[in-house]
Backbone bond lengths (Angstrom), bond angles and torsions (degrees), N, CA, C in turn:
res aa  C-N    CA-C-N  psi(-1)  N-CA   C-N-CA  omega(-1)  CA-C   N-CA-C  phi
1 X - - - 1.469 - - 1.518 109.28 -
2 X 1.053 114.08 137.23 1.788 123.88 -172.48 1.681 87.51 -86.95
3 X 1.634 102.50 161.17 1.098 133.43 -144.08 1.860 92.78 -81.15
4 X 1.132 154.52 142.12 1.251 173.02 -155.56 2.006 96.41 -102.84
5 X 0.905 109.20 108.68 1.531 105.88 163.77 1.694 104.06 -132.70
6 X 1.594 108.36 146.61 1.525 129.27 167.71 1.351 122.14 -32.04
7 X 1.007 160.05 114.58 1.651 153.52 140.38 1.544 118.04 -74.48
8 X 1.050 108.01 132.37 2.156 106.97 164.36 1.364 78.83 -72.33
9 X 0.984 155.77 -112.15 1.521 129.67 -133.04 1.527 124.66 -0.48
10 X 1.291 97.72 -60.73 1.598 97.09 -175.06 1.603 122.74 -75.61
11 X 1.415 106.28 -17.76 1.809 94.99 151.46 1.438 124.68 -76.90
12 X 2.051 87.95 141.99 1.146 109.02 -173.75 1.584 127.90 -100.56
13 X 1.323 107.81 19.02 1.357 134.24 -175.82 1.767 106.83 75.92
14 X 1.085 114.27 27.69 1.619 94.73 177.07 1.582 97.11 -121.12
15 X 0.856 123.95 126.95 1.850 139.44 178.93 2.050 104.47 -54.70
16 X 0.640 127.87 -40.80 1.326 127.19 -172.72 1.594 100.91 -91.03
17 X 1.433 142.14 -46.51 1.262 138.53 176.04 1.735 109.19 -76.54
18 X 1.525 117.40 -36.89 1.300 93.34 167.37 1.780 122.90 -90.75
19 X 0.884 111.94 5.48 1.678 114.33 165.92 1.576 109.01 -64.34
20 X 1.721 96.76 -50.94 1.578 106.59 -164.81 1.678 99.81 -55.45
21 X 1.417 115.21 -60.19 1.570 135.33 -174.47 1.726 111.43 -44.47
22 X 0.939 102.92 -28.74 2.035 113.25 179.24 1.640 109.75 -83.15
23 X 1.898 100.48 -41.46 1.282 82.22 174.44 1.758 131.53 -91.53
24 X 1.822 101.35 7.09 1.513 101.56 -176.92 1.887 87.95 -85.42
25 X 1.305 115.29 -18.64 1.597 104.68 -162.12 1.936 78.36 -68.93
26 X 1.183 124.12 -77.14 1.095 128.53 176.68 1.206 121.02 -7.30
27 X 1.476 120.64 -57.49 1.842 107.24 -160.17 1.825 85.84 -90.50
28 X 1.672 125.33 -42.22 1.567 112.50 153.94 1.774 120.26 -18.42
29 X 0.914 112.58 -41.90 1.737 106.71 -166.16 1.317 92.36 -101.77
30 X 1.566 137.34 -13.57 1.440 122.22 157.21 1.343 113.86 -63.21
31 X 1.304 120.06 -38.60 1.460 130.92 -147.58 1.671 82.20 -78.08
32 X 1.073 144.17 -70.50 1.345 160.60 152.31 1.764 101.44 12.53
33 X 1.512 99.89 -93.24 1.155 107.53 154.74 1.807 149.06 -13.29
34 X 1.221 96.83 -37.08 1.507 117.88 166.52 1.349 144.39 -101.20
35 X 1.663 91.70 -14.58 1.649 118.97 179.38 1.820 79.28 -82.17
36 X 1.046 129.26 -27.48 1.640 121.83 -165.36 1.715 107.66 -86.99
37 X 1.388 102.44 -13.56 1.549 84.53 172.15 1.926 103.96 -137.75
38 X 1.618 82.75 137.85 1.592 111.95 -141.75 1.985 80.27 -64.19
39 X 1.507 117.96 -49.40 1.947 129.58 174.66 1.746 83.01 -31.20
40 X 1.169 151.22 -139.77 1.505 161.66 -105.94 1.367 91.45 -99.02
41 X 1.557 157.15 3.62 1.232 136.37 152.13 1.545 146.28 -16.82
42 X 1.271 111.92 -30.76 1.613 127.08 -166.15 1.209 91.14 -109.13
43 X 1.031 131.59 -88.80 1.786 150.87 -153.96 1.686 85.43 -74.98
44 X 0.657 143.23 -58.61 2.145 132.05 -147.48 1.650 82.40 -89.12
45 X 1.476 143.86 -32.90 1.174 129.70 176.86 1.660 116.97 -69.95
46 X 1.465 106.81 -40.17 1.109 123.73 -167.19 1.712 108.24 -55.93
47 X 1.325 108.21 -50.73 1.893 145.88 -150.85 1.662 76.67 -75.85
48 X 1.875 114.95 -72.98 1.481 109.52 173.25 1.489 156.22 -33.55
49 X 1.007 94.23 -34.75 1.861 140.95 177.96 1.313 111.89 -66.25
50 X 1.559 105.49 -44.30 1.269 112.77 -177.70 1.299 107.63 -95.60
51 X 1.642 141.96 -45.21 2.004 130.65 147.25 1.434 95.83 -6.64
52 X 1.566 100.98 -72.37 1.476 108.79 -145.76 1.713 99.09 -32.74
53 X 1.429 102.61 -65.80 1.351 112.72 -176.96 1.591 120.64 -33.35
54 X 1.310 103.45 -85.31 1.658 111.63 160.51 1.282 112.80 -14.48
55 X 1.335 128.93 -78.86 1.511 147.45 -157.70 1.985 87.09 -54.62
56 X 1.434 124.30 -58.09 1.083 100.58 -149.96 1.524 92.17 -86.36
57 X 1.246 142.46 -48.30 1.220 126.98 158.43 1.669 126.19 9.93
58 X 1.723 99.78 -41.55 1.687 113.92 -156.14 1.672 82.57 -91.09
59 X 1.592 97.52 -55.92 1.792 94.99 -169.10 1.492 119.13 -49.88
60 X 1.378 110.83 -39.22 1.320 124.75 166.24 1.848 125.64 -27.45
61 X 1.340 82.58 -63.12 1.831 113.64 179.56 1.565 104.67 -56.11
62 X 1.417 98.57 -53.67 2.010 111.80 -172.42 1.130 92.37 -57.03
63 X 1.442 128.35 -71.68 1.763 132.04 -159.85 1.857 107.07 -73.61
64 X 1.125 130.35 -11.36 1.209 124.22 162.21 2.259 110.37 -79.00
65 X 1.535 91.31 -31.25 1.763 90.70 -169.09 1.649 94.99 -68.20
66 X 1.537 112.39 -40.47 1.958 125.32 -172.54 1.742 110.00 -50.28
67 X 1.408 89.67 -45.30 1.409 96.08 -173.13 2.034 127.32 -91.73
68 X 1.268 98.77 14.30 1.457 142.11 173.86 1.442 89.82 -87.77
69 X 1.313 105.32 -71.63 1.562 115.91 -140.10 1.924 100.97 -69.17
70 X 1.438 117.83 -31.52 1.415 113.00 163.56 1.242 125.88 -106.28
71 X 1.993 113.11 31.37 1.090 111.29 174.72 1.471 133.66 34.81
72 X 1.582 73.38 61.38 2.079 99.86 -169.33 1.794 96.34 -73.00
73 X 1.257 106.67 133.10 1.624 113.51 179.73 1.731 132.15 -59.33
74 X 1.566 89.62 -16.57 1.503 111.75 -164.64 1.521 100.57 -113.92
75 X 1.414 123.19 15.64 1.432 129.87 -178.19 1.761 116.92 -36.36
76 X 1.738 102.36 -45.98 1.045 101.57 -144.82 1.873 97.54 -94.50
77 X 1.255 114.86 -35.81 1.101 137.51 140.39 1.537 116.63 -1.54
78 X 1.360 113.54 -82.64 1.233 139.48 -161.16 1.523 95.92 -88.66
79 X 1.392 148.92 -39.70 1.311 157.37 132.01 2.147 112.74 -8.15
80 X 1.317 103.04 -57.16 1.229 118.96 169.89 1.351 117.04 -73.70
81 X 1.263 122.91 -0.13 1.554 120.21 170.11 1.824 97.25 -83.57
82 X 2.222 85.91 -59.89 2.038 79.39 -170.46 1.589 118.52 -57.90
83 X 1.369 109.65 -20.89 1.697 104.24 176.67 1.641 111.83 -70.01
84 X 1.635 111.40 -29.80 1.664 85.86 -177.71 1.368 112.30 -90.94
85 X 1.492 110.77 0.43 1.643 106.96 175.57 1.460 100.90 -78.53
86 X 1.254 119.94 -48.68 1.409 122.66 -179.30 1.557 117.28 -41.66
87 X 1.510 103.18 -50.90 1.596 122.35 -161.89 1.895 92.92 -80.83
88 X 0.903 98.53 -91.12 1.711 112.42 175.26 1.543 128.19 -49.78
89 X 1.077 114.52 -83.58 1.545 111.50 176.11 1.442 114.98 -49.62
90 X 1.080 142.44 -37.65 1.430 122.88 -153.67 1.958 91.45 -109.33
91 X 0.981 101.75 -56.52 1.840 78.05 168.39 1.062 141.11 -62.73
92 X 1.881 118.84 -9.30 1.597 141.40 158.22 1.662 93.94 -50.96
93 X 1.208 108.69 -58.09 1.412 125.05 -154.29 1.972 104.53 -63.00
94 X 1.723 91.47 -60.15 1.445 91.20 167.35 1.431 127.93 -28.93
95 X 1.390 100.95 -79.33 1.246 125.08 -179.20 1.758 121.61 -36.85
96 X 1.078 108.75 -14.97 1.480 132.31 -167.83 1.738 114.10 -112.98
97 X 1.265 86.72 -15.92 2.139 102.97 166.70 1.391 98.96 -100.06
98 X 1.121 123.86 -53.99 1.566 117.06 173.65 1.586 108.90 -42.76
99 X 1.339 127.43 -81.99 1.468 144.25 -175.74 1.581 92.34 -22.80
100 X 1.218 118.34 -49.95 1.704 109.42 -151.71 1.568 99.42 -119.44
101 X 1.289 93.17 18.81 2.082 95.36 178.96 1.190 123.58 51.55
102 X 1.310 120.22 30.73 1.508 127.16 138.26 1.821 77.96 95.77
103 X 1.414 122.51 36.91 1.335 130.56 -171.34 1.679 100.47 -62.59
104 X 1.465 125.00 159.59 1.930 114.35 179.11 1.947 102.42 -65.41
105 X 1.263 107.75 -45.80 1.547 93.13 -179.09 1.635 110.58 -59.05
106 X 1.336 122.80 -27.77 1.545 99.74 178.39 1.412 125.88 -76.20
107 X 1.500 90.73 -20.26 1.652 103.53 175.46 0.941 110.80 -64.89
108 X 1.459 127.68 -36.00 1.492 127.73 -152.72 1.762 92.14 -98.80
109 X 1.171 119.83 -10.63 1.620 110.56 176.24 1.664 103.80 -90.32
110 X 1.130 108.01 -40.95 1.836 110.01 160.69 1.401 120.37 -42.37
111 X 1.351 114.04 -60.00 1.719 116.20 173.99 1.058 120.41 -40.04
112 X 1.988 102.43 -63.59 1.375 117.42 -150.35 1.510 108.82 -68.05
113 X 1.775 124.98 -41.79 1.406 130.90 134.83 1.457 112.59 12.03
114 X 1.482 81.75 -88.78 1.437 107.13 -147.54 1.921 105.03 -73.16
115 X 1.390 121.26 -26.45 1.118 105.60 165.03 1.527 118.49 -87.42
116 X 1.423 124.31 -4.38 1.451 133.02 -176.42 1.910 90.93 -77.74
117 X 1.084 115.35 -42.18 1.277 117.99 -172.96 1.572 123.38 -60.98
118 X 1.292 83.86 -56.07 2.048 122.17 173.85 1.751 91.45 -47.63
119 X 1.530 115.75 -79.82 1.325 109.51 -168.13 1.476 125.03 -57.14
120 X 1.929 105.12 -25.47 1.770 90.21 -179.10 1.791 109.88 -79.86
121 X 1.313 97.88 -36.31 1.579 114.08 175.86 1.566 123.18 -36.10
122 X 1.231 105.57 -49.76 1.546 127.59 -173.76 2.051 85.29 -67.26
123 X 1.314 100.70 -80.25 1.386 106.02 -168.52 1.789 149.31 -54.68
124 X 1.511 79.03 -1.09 1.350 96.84 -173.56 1.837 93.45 -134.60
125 X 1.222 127.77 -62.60 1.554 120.04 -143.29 1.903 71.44 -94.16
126 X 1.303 159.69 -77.83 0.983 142.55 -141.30 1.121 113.41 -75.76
127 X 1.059 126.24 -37.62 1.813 121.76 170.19 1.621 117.42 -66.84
128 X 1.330 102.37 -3.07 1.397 111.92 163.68 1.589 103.33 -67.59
129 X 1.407 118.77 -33.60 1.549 109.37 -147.81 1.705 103.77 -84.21
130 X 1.056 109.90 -2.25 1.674 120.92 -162.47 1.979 96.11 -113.04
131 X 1.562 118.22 -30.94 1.402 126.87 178.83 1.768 104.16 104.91
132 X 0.857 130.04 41.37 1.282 147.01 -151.51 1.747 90.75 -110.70
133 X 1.220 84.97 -60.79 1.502 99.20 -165.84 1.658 119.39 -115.81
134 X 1.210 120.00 168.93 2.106 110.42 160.52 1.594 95.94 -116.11
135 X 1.133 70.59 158.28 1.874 81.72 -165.58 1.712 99.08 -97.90
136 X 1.222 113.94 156.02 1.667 130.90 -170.89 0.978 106.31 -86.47
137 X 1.138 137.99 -45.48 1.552 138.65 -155.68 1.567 96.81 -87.63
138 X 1.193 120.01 61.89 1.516 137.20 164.98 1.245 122.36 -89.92
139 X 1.687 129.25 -6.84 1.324 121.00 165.31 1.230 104.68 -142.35
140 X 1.277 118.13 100.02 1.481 135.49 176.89 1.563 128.35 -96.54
141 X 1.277 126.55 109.89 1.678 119.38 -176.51 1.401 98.76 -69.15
142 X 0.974 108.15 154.30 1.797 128.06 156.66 1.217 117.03 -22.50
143 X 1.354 141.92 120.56 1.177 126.44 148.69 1.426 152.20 -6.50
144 X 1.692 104.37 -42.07 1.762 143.81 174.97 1.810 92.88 -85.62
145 X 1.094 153.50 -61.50 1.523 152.59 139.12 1.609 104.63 -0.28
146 X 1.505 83.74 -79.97 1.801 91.36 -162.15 1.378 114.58 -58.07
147 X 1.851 107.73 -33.84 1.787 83.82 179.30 1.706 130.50 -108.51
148 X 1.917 86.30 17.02 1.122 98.94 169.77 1.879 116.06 -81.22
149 X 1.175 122.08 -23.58 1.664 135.55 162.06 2.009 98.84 -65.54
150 X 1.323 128.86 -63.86 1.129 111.70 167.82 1.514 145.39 -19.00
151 X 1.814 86.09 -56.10 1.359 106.09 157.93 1.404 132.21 -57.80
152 X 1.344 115.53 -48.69 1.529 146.69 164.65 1.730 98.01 -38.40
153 X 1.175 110.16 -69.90 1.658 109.24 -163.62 1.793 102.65 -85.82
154 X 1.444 137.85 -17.48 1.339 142.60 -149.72 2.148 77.76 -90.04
155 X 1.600 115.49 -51.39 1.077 123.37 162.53 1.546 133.10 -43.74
156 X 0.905 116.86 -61.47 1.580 144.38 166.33 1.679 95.86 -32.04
157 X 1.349 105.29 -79.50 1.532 111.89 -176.25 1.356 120.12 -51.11
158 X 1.840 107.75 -16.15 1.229 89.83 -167.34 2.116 80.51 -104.91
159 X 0.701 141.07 -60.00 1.484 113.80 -179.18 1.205 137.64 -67.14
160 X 1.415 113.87 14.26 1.588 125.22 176.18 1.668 107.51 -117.31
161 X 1.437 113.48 -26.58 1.446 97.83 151.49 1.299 103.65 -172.19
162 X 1.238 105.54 65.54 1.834 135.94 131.34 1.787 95.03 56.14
163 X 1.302 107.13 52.57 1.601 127.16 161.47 0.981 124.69 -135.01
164 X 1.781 93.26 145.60 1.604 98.56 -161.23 1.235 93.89 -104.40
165 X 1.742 127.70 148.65 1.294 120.40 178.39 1.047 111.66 -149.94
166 X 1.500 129.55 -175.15 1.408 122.25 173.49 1.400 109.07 -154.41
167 X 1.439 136.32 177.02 1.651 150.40 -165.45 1.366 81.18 -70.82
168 X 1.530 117.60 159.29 1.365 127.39 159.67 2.178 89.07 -128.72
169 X 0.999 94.26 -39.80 1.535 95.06 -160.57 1.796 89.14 -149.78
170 X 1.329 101.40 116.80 1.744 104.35 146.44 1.612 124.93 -100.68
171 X 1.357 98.29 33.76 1.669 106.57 176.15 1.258 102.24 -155.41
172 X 1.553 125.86 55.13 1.363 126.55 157.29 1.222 124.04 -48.55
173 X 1.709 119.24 124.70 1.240 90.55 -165.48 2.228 103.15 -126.92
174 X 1.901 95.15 21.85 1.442 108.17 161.89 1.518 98.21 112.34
175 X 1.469 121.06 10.64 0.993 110.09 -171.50 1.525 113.36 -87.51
176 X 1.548 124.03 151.41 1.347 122.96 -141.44 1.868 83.29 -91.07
177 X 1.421 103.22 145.24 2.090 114.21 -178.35 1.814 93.89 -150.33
178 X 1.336 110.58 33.89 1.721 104.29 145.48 1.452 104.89 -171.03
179 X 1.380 99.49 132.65 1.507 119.27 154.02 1.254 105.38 -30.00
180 X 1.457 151.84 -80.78 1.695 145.75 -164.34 1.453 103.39 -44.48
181 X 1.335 89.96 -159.87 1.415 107.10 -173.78 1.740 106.34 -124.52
182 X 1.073 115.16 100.60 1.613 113.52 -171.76 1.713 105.23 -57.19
183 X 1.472 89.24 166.49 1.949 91.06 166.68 1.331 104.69 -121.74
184 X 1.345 115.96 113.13 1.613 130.35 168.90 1.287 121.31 -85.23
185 X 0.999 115.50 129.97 1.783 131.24 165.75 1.209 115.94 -120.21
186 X 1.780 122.16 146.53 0.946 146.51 -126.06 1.805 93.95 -139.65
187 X 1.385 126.45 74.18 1.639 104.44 -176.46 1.950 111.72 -94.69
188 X 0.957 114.55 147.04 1.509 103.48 -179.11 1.841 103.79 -153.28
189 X 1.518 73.64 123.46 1.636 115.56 -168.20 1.504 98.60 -81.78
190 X 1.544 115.43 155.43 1.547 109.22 -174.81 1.871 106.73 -142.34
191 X 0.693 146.90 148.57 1.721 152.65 -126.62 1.483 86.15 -148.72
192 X 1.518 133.29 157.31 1.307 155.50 -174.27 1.337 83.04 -81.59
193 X 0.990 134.73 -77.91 1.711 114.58 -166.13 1.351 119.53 -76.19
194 X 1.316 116.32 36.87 1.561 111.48 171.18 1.514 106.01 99.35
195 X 1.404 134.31 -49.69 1.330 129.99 -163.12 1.364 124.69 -55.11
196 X 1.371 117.11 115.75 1.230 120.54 173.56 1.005 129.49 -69.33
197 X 1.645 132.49 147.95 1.350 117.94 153.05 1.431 109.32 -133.30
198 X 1.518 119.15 158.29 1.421 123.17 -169.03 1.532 105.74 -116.21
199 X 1.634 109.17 140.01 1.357 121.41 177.72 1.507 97.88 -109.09
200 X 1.457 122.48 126.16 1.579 116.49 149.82 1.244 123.18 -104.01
201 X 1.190 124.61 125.61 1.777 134.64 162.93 1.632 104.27 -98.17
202 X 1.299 92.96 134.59 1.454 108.35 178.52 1.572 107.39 -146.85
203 X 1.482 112.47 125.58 1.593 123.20 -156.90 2.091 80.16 -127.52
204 X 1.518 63.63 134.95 2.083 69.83 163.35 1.502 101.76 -101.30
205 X 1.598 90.84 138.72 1.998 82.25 173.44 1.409 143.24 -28.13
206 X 1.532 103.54 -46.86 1.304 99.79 -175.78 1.845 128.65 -72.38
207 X 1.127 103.95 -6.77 1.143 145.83 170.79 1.739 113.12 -55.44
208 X 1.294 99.52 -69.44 1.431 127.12 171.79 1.512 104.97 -50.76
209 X 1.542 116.57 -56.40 1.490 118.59 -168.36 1.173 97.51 -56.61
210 X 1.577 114.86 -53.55 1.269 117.39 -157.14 1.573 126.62 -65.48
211 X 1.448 100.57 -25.62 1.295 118.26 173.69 1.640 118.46 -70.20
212 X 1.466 101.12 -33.49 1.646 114.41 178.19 1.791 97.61 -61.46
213 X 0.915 92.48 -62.55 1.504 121.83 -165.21 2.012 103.96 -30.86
214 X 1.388 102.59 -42.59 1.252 120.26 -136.42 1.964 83.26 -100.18
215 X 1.101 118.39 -55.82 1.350 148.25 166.46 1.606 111.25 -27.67
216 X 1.678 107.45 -62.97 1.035 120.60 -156.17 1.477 109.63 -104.77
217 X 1.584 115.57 -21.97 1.588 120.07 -158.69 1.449 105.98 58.42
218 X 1.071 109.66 32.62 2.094 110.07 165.07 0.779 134.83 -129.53
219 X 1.723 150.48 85.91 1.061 126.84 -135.23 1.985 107.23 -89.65
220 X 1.316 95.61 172.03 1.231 86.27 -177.28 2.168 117.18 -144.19
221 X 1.386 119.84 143.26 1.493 102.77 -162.09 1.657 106.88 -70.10
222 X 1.444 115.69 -36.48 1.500 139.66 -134.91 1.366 106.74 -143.65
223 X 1.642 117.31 130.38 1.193 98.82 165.70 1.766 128.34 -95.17
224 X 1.070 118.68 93.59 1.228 131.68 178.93 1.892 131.76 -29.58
225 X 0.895 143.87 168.09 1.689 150.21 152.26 1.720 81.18 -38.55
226 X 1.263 146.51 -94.65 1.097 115.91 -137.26 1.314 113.97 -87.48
227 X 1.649 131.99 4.42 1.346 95.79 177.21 1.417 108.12 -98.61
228 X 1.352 110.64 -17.65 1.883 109.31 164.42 1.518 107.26 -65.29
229 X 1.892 124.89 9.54 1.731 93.46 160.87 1.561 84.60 -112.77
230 X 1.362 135.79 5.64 1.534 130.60 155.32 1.229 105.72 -48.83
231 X 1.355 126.45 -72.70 1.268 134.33 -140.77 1.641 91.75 -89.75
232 X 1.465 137.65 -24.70 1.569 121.61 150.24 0.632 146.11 -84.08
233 X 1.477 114.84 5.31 1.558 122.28 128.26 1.957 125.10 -58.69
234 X 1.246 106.17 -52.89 1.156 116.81 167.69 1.651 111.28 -44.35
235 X 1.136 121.35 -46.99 1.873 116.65 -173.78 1.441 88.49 -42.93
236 X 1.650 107.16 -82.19 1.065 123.13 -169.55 2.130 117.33 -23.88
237 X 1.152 111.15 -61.51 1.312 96.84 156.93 1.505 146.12 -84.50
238 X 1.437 99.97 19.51 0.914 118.90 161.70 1.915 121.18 -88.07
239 X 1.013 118.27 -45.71 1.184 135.00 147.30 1.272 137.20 -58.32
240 X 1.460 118.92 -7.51 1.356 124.09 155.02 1.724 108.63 -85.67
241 X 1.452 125.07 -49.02 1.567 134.26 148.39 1.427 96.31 -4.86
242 X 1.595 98.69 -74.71 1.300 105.90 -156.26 1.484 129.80 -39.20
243 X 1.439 102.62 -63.27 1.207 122.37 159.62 1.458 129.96 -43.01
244 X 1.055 118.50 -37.24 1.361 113.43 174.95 1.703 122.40 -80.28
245 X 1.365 99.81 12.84 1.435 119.47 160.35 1.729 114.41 -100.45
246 X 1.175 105.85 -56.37 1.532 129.54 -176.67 1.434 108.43 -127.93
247 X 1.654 99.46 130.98 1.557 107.75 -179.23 1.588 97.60 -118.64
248 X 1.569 127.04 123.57 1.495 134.12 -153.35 1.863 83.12 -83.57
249 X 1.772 114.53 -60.99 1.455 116.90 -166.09 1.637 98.99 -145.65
250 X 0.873 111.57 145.70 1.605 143.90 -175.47 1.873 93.46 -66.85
251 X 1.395 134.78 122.32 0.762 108.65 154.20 1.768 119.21 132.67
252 X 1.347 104.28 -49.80 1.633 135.27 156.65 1.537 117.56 -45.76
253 X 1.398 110.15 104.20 1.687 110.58 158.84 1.233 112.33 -89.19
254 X 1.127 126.30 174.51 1.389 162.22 168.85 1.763 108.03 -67.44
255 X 1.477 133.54 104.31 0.989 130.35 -153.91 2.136 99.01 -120.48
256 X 0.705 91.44 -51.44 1.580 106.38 -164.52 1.893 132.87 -163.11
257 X 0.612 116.63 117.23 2.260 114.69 162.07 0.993 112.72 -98.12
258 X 1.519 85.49 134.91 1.879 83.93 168.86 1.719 87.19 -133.77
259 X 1.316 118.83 149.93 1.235 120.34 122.80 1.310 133.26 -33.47
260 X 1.574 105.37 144.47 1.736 113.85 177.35 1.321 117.92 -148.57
261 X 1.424 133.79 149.33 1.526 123.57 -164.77 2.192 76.17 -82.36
262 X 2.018 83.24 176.45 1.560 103.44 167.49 1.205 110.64 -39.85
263 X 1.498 97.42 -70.88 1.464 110.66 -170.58 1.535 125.77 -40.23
264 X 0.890 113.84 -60.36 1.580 148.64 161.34 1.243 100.16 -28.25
265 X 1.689 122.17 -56.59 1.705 118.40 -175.69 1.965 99.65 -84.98
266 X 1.669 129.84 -18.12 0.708 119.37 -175.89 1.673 120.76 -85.73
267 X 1.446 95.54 -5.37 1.662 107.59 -175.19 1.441 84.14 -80.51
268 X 1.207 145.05 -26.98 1.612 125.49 -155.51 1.546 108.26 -79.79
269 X 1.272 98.84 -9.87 1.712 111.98 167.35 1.567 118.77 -69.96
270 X 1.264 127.95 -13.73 1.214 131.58 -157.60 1.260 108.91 -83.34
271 X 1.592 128.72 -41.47 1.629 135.96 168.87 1.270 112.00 -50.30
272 X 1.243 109.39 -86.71 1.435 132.18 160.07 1.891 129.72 -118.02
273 X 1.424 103.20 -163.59 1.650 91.06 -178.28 1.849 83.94 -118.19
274 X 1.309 114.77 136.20 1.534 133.79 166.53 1.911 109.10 -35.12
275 X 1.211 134.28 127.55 1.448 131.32 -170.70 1.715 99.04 -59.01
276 X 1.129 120.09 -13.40 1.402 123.88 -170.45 1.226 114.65 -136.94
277 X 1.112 112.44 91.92 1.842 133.34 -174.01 1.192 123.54 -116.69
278 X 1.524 128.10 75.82 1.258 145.71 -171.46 1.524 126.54 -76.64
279 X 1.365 125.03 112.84 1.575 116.69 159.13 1.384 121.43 -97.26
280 X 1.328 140.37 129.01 0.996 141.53 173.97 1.821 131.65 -121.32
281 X 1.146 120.12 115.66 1.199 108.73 -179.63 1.724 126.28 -114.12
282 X 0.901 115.81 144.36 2.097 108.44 -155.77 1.343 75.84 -104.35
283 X 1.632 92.66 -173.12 1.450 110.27 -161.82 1.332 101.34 -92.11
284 X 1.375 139.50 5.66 1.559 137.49 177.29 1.494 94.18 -83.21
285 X 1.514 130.65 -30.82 1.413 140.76 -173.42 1.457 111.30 92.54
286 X 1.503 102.06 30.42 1.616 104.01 179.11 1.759 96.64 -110.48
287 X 1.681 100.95 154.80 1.108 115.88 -167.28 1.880 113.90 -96.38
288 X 1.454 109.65 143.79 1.083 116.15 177.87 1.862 114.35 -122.70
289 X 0.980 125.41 129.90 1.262 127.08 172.24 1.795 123.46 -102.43
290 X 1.471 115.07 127.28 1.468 91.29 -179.58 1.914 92.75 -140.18
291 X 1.125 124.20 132.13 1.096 135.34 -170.94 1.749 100.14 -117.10
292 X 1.657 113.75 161.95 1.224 109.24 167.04 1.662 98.18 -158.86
293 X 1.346 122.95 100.77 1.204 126.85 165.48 1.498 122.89 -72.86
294 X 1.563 133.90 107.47 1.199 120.90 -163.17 1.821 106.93 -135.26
């Protein structure tokens, strides 16, 4: 990962939220820095890792008291981002440096996270708070919804191919958390009067191998033409699983998959963010994505 430097872009004119924001880019581009040399790797990442935490904890607190104080409209909104980073992402994340001993790939899935997060966060949901911007997280299910689908897929994975996993983020918001190249699929459901709705699955490679691997007794370097039409077949029953835990709308068949590059599933972020924006990580520490625009 290349080195993290500051932009005025990302200030939002308030003196206390952009101080805080310079110095997480800051101890970020230390953390960077140290995952690169193998001498202070374990212990100087470890010692870091944990600021990081603390520090944003504090920023958290400041930009929730700021946005109190001018009875910002989107308080509660924008409140529910820092609680599931707090709650979910960063102890997913922990927990996943411990397992592999603070190994460079876990570090580098911690960073890359955490600055994919940092940069959309800053640029979109905080520059909302000043009018800069409109904020995405404009169609939100219920709480009782959202972690009833959690449940649905945390399940799914574990009896469709015998993994145990957990939330990393229930507010994905497309930011890239692996070096490979994931395989995205595109499922789209269709309503008696025409209305669509879109499912995204997004498997990080290693994930995929591992799943082949595990499946087949074969290992494999690459994922090839046929195991990305394995694994789109697999969405598909994966998403019937799904459902028979959690039903999103009454009504919706099964229309078509397609494959989609990254990019391609990451442009669908650009309107808005899907009411159902899932991170998931299994116990190998590979990442799963499941979105549901409806």
């Amino acid at each position: 990962m290349n080195e993290i430097k500051w932009n005025d872009r990302f200030n939002i004119g308030v003196e206390v939220v952009d101080h805080a924001h310079k110095r997480l880019f800051s101890i970020v581009d230390k953390l960077i820095s140290l995952n690169e040399d193998e001498t202070k790797q374990q212990h100087a990442c470890r010692e870091g890792i944990k600021y990081f935490k603390s520090y944003t904890l504090k920023h958290f607190a400041e930009e929730e008291a700021y946005m109190k104080s001018i009875g910002y409209e989107g308080y509660e909104s924008h409140k529910s981002l820092h609680d599931d980073m707090c709650k979910n992402t960063i102890p997913a994340l922990e927990h996943e440096l411990e397992t592999q001993k603070y190994s460079p790939e876990s570090i580098q899935h911690f960073l890359g996270i955490c600055v994919g997060w940092l940069n959309g966060h800053i640029m979109i949901e905080d520059h909302a708070i000043t009018g800069r911007t409109a904020p995405k997280w404009v169609h939100q299910p219920s709480e009782n919804e959202k972690d009833s689908l959690i449940r649905a897929v945390i399940q799914t994975l574990q009896e469709l191919f015998r993994l145990d996993a957990e939330i990393v983020s229930s507010h994905y918001s497309g930011e890239r958390y692996s070096t490979g190249n994931p395989l995205c699929f595109r499922l789209t459901y269709r309503a008696q009067d025409g209305k669509a709705a879109q499912v995204y699955l997004v498997y990080e490679e290693q994930f995929v191998i591992n799943l082949i691997h595990d499946m087949l007794g074969k290992k494999i370097k690459k994922v090839d033409k046929t195991v990305a039409y394995a694994m789109k077949m697999l969405s598909q029953k994966f998403m019937t699983c799904v459902e028979e835990h959690f039903s999103l709308e009454a009504g919706y068949q099964f229309e078509k998959a397609n494959m989609m590059s990254y990019d391609q599933f990451v442009r669908t972020f650009d309107r808005h963010y899907p009411p159902y924006s899932l991170l998931f990580s299994t116990e190998n520490n590979n990442y799963v994505v499941l979105c549901v625009d409806i």
